[in-house]
Each structure stands twice: as C-alpha cells, then as structure tokens.
C-alpha positions as CSV (number, residue, x, y, z in Angstrom):
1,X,-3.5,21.1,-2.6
2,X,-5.0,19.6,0.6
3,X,-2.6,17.6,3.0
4,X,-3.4,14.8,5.2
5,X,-0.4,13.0,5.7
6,X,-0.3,13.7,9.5
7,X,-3.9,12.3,9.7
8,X,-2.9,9.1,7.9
9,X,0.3,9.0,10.4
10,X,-2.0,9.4,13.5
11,X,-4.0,6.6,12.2
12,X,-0.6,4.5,12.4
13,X,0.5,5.7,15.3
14,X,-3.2,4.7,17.1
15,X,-2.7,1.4,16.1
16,X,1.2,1.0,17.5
17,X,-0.1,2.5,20.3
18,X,-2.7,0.2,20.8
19,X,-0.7,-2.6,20.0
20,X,2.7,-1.6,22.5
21,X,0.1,-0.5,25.9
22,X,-1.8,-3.6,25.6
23,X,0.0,-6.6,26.8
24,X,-3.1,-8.5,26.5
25,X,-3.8,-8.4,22.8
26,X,-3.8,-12.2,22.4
27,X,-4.4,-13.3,25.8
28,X,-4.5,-17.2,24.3
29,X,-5.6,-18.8,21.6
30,X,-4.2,-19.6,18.4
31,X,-3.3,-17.6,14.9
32,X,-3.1,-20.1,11.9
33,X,-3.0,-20.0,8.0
34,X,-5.7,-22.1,6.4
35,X,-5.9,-23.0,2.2
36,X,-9.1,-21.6,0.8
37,X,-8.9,-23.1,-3.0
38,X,-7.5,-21.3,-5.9
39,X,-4.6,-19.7,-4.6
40,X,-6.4,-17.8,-1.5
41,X,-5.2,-18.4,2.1
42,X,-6.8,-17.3,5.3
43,X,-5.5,-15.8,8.0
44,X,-7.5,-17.2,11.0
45,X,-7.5,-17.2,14.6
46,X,-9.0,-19.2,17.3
47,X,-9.5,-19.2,20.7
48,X,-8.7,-15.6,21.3
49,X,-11.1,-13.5,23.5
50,X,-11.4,-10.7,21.7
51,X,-8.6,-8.1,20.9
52,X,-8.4,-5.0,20.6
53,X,-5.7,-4.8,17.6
54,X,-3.4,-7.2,15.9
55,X,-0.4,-7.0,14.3
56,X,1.0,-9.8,12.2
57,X,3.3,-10.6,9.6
58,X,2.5,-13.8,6.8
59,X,5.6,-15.2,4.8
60,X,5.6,-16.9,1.7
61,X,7.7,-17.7,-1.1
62,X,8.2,-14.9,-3.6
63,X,9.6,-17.4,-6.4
64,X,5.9,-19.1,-6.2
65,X,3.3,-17.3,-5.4
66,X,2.8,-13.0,-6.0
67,X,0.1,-10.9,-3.8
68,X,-3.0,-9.9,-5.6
69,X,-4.9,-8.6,-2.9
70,X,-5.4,-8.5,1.0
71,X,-8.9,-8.1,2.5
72,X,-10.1,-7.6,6.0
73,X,-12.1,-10.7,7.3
74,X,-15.6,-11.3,9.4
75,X,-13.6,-10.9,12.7
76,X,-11.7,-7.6,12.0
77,X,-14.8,-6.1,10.6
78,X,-16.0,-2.4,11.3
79,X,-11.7,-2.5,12.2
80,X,-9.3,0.1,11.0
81,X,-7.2,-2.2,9.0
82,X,-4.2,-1.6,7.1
83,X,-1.3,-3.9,5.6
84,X,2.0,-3.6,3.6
85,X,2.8,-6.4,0.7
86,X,5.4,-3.9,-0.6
87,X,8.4,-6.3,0.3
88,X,8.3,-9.6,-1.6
89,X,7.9,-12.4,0.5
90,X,6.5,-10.6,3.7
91,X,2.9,-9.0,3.8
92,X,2.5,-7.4,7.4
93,X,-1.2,-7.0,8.6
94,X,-2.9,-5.1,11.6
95,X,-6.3,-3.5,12.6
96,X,-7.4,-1.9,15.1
97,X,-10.7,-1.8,17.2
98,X,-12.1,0.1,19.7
99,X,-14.8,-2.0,20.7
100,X,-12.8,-5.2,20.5
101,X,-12.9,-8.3,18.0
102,X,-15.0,-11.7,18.5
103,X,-12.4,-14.6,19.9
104,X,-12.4,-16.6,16.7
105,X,-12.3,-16.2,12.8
106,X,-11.0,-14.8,10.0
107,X,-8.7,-12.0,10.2
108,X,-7.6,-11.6,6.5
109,X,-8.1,-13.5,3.6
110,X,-4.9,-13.3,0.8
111,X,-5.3,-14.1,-2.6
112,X,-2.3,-14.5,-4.1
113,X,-1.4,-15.4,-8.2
114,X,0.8,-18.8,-8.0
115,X,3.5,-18.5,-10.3
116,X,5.2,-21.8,-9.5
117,X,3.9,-25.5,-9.8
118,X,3.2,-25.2,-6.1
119,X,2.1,-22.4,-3.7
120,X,5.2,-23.8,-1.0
121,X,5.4,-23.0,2.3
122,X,3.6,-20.1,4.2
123,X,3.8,-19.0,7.9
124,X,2.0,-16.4,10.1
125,X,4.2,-15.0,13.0
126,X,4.0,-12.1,15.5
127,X,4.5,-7.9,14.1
128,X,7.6,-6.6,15.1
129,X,7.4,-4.8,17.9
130,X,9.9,-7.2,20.4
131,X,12.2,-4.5,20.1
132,X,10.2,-1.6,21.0
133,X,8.2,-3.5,24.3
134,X,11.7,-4.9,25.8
135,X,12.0,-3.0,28.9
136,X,8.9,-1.1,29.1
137,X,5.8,-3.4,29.7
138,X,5.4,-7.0,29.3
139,X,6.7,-8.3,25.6
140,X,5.4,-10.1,23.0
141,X,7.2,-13.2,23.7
142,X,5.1,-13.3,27.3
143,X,1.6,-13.3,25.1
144,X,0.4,-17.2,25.0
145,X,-0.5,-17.0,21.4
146,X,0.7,-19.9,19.1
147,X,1.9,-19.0,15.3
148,X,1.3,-21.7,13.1
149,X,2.7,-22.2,9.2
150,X,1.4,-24.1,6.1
151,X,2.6,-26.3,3.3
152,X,1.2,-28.4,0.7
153,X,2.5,-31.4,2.0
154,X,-0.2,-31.1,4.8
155,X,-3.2,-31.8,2.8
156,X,-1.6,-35.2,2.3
157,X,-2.0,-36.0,6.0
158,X,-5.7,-36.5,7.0
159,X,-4.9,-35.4,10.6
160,X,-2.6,-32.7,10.0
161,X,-3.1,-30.4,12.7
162,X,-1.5,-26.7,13.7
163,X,0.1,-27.3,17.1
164,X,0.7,-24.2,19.0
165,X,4.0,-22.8,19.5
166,X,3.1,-21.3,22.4
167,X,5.7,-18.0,21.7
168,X,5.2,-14.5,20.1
169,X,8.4,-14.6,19.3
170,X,9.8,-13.8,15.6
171,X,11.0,-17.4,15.8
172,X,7.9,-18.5,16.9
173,X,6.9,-19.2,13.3
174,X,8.8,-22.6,13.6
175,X,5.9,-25.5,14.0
176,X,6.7,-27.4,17.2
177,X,8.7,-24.8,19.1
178,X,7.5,-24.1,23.1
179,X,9.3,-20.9,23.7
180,X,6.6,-20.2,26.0
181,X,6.1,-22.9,28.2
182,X,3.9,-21.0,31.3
183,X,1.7,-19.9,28.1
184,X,-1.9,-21.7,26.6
185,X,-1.0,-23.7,23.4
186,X,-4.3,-24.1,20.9
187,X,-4.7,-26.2,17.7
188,X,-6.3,-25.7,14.3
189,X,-7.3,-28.0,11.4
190,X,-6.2,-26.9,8.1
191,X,-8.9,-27.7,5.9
192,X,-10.3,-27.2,2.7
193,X,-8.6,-27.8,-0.6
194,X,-5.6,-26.3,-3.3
195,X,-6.2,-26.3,-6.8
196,X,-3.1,-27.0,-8.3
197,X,-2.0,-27.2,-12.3
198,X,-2.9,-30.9,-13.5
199,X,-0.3,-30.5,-16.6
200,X,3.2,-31.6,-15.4
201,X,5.2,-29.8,-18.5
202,X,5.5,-26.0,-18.4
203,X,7.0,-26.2,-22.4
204,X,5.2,-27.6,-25.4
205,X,6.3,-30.7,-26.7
206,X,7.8,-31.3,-29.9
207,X,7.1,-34.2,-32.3
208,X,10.4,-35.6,-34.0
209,X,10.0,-36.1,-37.5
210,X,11.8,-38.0,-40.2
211,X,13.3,-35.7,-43.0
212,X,11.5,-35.7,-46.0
213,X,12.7,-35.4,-49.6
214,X,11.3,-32.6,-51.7
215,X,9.6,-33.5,-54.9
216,X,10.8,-31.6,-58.1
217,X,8.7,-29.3,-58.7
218,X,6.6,-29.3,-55.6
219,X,7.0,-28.0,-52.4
220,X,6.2,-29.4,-49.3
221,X,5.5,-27.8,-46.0
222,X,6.5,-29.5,-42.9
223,X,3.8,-30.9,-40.6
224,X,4.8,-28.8,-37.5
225,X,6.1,-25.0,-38.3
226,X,9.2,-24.8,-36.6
227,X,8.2,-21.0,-34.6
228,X,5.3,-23.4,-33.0
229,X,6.8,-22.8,-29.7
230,X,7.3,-18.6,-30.5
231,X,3.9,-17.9,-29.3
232,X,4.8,-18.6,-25.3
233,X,8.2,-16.8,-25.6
234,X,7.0,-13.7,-27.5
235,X,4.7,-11.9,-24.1
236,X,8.8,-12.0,-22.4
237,X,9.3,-9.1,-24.2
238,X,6.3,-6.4,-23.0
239,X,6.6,-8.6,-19.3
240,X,10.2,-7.2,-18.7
241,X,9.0,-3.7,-20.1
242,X,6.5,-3.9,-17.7
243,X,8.6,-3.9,-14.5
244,X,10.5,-1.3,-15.7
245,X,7.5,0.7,-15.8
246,X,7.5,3.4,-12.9
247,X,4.3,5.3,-11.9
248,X,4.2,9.4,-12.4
249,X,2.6,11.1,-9.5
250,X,0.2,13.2,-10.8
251,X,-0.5,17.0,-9.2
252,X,-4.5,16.8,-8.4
253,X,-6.6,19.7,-6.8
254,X,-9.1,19.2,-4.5
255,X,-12.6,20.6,-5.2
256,X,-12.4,21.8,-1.3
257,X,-9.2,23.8,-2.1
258,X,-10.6,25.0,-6.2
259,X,-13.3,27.3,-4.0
260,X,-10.8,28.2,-1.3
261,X,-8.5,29.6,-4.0
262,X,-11.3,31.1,-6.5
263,X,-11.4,35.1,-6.8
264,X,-13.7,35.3,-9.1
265,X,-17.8,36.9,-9.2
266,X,-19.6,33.9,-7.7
267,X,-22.3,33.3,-9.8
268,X,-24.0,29.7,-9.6
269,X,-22.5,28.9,-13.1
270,X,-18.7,29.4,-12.0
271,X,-19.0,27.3,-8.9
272,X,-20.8,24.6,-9.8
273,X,-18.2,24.3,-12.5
274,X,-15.7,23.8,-9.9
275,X,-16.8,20.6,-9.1
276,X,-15.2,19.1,-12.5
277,X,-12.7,16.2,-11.4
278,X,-9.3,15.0,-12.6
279,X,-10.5,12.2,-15.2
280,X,-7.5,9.7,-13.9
281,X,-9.1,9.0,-10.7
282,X,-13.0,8.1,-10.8
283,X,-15.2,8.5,-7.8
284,X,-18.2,7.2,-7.7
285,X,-21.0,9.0,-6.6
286,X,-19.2,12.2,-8.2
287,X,-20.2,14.0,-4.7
288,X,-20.4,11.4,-1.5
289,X,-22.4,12.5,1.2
290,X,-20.6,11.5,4.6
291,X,-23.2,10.6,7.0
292,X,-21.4,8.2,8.4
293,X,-22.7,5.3,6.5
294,X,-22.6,6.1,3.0
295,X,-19.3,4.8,1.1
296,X,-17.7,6.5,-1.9
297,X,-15.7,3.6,-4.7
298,X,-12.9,5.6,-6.7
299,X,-11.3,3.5,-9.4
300,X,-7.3,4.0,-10.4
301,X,-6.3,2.8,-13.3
302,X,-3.0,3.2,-15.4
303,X,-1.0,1.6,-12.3
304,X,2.2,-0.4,-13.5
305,X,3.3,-4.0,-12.4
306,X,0.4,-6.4,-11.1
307,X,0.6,-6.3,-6.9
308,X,-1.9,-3.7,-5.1
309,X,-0.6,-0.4,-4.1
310,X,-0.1,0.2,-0.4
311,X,-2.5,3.3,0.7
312,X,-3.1,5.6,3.8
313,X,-6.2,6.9,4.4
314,X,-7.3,10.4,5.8
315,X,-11.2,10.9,7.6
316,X,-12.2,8.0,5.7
317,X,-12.1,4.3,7.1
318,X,-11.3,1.2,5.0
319,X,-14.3,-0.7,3.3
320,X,-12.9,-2.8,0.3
321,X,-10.4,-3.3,-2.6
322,X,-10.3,-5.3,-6.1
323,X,-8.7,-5.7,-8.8
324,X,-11.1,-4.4,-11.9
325,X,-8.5,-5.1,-14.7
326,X,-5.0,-5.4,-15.6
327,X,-3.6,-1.9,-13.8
328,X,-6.7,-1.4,-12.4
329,X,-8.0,-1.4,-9.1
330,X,-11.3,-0.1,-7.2
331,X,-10.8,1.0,-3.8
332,X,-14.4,1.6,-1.6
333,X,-14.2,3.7,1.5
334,X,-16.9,5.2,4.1
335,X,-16.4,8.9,4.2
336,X,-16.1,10.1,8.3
337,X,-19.5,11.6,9.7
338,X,-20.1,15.5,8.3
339,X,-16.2,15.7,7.1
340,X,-15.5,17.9,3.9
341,X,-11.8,17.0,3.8
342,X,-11.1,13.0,2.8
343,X,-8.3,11.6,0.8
344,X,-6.0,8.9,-0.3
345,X,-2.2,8.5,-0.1
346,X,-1.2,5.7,-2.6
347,X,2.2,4.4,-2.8
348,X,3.3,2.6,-5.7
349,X,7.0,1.9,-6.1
350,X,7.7,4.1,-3.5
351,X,6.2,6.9,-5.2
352,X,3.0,8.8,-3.4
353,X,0.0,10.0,-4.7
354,X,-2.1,12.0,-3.2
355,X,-5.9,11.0,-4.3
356,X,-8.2,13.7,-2.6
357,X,-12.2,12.4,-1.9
358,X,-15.3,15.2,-2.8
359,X,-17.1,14.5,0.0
360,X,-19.7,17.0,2.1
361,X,-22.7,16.8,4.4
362,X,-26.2,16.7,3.6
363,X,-27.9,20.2,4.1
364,X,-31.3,21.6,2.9
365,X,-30.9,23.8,-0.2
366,X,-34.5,24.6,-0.6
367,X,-34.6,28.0,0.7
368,X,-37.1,29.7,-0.4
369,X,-39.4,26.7,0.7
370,X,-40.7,25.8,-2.7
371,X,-40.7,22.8,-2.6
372,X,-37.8,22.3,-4.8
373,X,-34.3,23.6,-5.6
374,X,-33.5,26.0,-8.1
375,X,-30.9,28.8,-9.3
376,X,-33.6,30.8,-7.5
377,X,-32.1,29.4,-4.1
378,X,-28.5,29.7,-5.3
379,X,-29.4,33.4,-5.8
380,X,-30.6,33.9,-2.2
381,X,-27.6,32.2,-0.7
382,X,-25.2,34.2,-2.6
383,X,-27.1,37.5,-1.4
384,X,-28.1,36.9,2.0
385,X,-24.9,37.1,4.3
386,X,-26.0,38.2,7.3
387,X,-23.5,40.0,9.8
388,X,-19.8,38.7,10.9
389,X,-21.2,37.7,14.5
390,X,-24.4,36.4,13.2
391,X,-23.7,35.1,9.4
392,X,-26.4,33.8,7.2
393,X,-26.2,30.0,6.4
394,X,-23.3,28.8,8.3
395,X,-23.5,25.3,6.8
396,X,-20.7,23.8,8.7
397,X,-21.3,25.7,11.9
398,X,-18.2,27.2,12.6
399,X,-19.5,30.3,13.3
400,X,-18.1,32.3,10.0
401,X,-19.5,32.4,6.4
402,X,-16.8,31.2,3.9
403,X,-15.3,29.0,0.9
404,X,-16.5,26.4,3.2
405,X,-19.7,26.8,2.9
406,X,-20.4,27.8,-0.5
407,X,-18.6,23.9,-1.4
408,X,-21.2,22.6,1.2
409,X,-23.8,24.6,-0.5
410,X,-23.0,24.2,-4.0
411,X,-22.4,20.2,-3.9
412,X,-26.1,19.9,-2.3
413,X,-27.2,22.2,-5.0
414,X,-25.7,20.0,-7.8
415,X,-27.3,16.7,-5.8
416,X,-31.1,17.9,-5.1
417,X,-31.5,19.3,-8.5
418,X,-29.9,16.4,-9.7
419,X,-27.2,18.3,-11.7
420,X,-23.9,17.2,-13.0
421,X,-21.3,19.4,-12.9
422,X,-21.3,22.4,-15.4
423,X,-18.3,22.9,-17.8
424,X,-15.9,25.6,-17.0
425,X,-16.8,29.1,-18.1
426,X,-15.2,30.5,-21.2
427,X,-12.9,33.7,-19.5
C-alpha cells in the first residue's frame, strides 16, 4: 500500500507558508462575489497586482443553497489550488503560485444547487490566518484588500456597486466597514443575472369539490384521486436513507507496490497481468504517461450524499472536477514529470480513501531494434541484467536494476504493443 499523506501535507504546508511570509499577497485591490446565472457565483478579484497565493473563505446560507462543485478560474490557472466545502455554510479556497497570478479575474467559480426560493446572502472574506501572523510579521488586517458580499436584493438596484471595506479582517465581510483606513479601497459591479423559480407555490393545489351522491348500482370515481399529492412526498423516504449513508473505505493496491511485492518467475505473462486495477475507481488512460503535460481522468462512483468530496493530491497537480451522475464524480489530474508514484486522498464524511494513480515515464521498449515491440524484447530485458555497478536497463536511473524498473518497462510494453492488460495466471 503506497503512502503519500506527508506529500499531500507538504503541499498544504507550501501554501500556509506562502500565505503567512508574504505580507504582500493582496497588495490592493478588491475580492468580490459576482452571480453568474443558474445558481453559479464567481469569486473575482480586481485590482490586485498579481499574488502569489490566496486564501479565502465564501459564506452562504446552508438552508438555501448546497455546494455542487468548486473550480479554479482563468486567474489561478496553472495554480495549486485546493478548497474545503466540508462545513455547511463555509467553503474555504486557496492556491498557490510560483510565478504569480494576473491582477484581475476570476479566482473560483461555485456552482451551487439552490434549495430555497432564493439563493440569500453570500460574502467572501479573508482565510484565517489573523491568529497565526499576530506578532510575527505584518497581519492580515494591514493588507488593503476590500471583501465584498452579495444578495439578491442587489440586482434590483441598477447601480449597486461593491464598496471596499478596506480590512482583511474576519469582520471585514461587513459591506461599508473601513477597518483599514491608511489602506486602498476598490469597487466592483455585480453583474449578470439569477435565474430564480417563477412558480410561487412549493405544494400542489387542491380543487374543492362538492360531494356527490352515488347512483344505485353504479360507481362513481371522484375527479381528483385523493393520493394526487403522494407522488412529491414518497422520494422523503430514500432522501433521509440517503444521509445516513456512510462511505466504506476500500483497501486498494497500487500496481507500483503489486511488482514490489511479487516473488514469483517473471515471465512477460505474470507481469503484465499485474497491471489489472481495482474496478471501483476508473482511470482513464489505464497507464498515464507523466511527461509533464499529459493528464490522467479517474471516475469514483458509488459516493453517498450529493456535495463533492474534499481530496489531497500526491505528485500530481489539480486539473478539473465534475459531477458525471448522481454519486458520481470525475476528477482530471496532470501526473508530475517522470514520477511513478501518484495518488489521491479522498475524504468523504470524514472517512479517507486512498486512490493510487498508474502512472510511469515514456521509455523505448524496442530493444532489439526491430522496428516494433514484441515478447521478443520482454525476453531480452528479463535476461540481460548486467552487473550490480553497471546494470542493464536502469529505466529510472537510479543506478540499480529493480521492481522499479520492470513496472517502467512492463507498462511501456503494454502501451507500444498496444496491449491491455492480461488476466491473472491460473496458480
């Protein structure tokens, strides 16, 4: 079983440390919500010459509206970006960037599934890291950035503007409050429109209706069946046996660590075989190549409840994530530059699952020169090992032939002869 979780808390770490040494993150400028139509808000900022990392936290109402996903925008892209919507009514969101981010746009987009007749009031404010900067180097609260909030009732003012607050504060959330009076104050224009539910009744109506007086010998069926309005109670039933659904991690074995553990002859028909994955979490391509560039999509299903999972990611960064289906998401990620170890760490209820990557290098498996890659080749790698100081194809180049390099070997077999996977050998 392949660990990572002190990778995936490095990453973390980089980014706090990023955000508590720079006192300059948001030199100025502003960081606004901003309605994008069907339930999806923006996080946006403007004004700020480009950061380095961010760390903020968006409120909302958990009565009205329920996250469905978080995605990075155009100006945290090529970012390490992460975010938490595990607490109702909180969803905190950072990234990080070594080359810095462009002054103005989009940092995150939210699209969030609005329960209530209207999406109520939503604010953006600073991460919470007051307490940790008091006393060391300059605070938050000294960083001129205004925080800025939303509500419906804004679209029904034609010049209903953000004005800055002026203070990183955690109270500077609050529209209208200077905290920071030496700092820069910006604006932004919400604009753009909310769809909201045109039907002002959330029950069906009923029709009252004079008795009638059954004729002898005749029955008579009533116009409207009384269990009309069944139909919209009946789904409260599977709803509350949903949330009491909790997820089951599930033990999975890497393909990395299946070759460091076999004992077994090595014969081209066993190891290929040990490239067979666990069916519950689907990678696509079956074998990623990381270049650098190429991305890998791996699609969990069976996931309880209807919010995304929060996930941690080891020598892979970030590309996208999507909802495919009810339970089902589709998370795309670009593999780190000739790494053979890359993984996942869902959390889902507070449960982890550890969702390891098959990911390898691109080598040359043609080695007898033919022109084309056959068992003949597998043959001649598994005879020729050379000597301990001067081994025969040291894929990786770590100066030792081992598991390591058979996996390397064996996944560029399976991809230039354009093999799947063999099944496992009968014992």
């Amino acid at each position: 079983m392949f660990k990572f979780k002190r990778a995936a808390l490095c990453q973390l770490l980089l980014i706090w440390s990023l955000l508590l040494s720079a006192p300059a993150v948001f030199a100025a400028g502003s960081i606004s919500i901003a309605p994008a139509g069907n339930a999806t808000f923006n996080v946006v900022a403007s004004g700020i010459p480009a950061p380095h990392a961010f760390h903020v936290i968006v409120g909302y109402d958990s009565s009205l509206l329920t996250v469905q996903k978080v995605t990075q925008g155009a100006m945290a892209s090529g970012s390490f970006f992460a975010y938490n919507a595990n607490v109702p009514g909180s969803i905190q969101i950072a990234a990080l960037s070594q080359t810095g981010m462009s002054g103005s746009g989009v940092l995150a987009t939210i699209t969030f599934t609005q329960i209530g007749s209207t999406p109520g009031r939503l604010s953006v404010g600073p991460g919470t890291t007051n307490p940790v900067l008091d006393g060391t180097v300059p605070t938050a609260k000294n960083i001129p950035v205004s925080f800025g909030s939303w509500a419906p009732s804004d679209l029904q003012d034609n010049s209903s503007t953000l004005t800055a607050s002026g203070s990183g504060s955690n109270d500077a959330n609050k529209s209208g409050d200077t905290g920071n009076k030496g700092g820069t104050s910006g604006t932004y224009s919400v604009g753009g429109t909310l769809s909201m539910p045109t039907d002002d009744s959330g029950a069906p109506r009923k029709e009252t209706t004079s008795p009638q007086v059954p004729q002898e010998g005749r029955e008579t069926a009533p116009p409207t069946p009384a269990p009309t309005p069944e139909p919209t109670a009946a789904p409260e039933v599977p709803v509350t046996a949903k949330k009491a659904e909790r997820y089951q991690a599930h033990t999975v074995t890497s393909v990395l660590e299946k070759f460091r553990l076999f004992s077994g002859e090595k014969t081209p028909q066993k190891l290929t075989a040990l490239f067979a994955t666990d069916a519950r979490f689907a990678q696509t391509p079956a074998i990623g190549i990381s270049d650098g560039k190429s991305t890998v999509t791996v699609r969990i299903s069976h996931l309880p409840g209807e919010r995304a999972p929060n996930f941690a990611f080891s020598h892979a960064r970030y590309v996208s994530l999507q909802q495919t289906s009810e339970g089902e998401w589709q998370l795309e990620l670009r593999p780190d530059k000739n790494t053979i170890r890359a993984g996942i760490i869902m959390t889902v209820d507070g449960v982890e699952q550890e969702i390891p990557l098959t990911v390898l290098p691109r080598v040359n498996v043609d080695l007898d020169k033919s022109g084309s890659v056959n068992e003949a080749d597998f043959q001649q790698y598994l005879k020729e090992h050379g000597t301990e100081k001067a081994p025969r194809y040291d894929l990786n180049g770590d100066g030792r032939r081992d598991y390591q390099d058979d996996y390397i070997f064996t996944g560029n077999y399976l991809l230039q002869q354009d093999a799947r996977p063999a099944a496992a050998p009968k014992k």
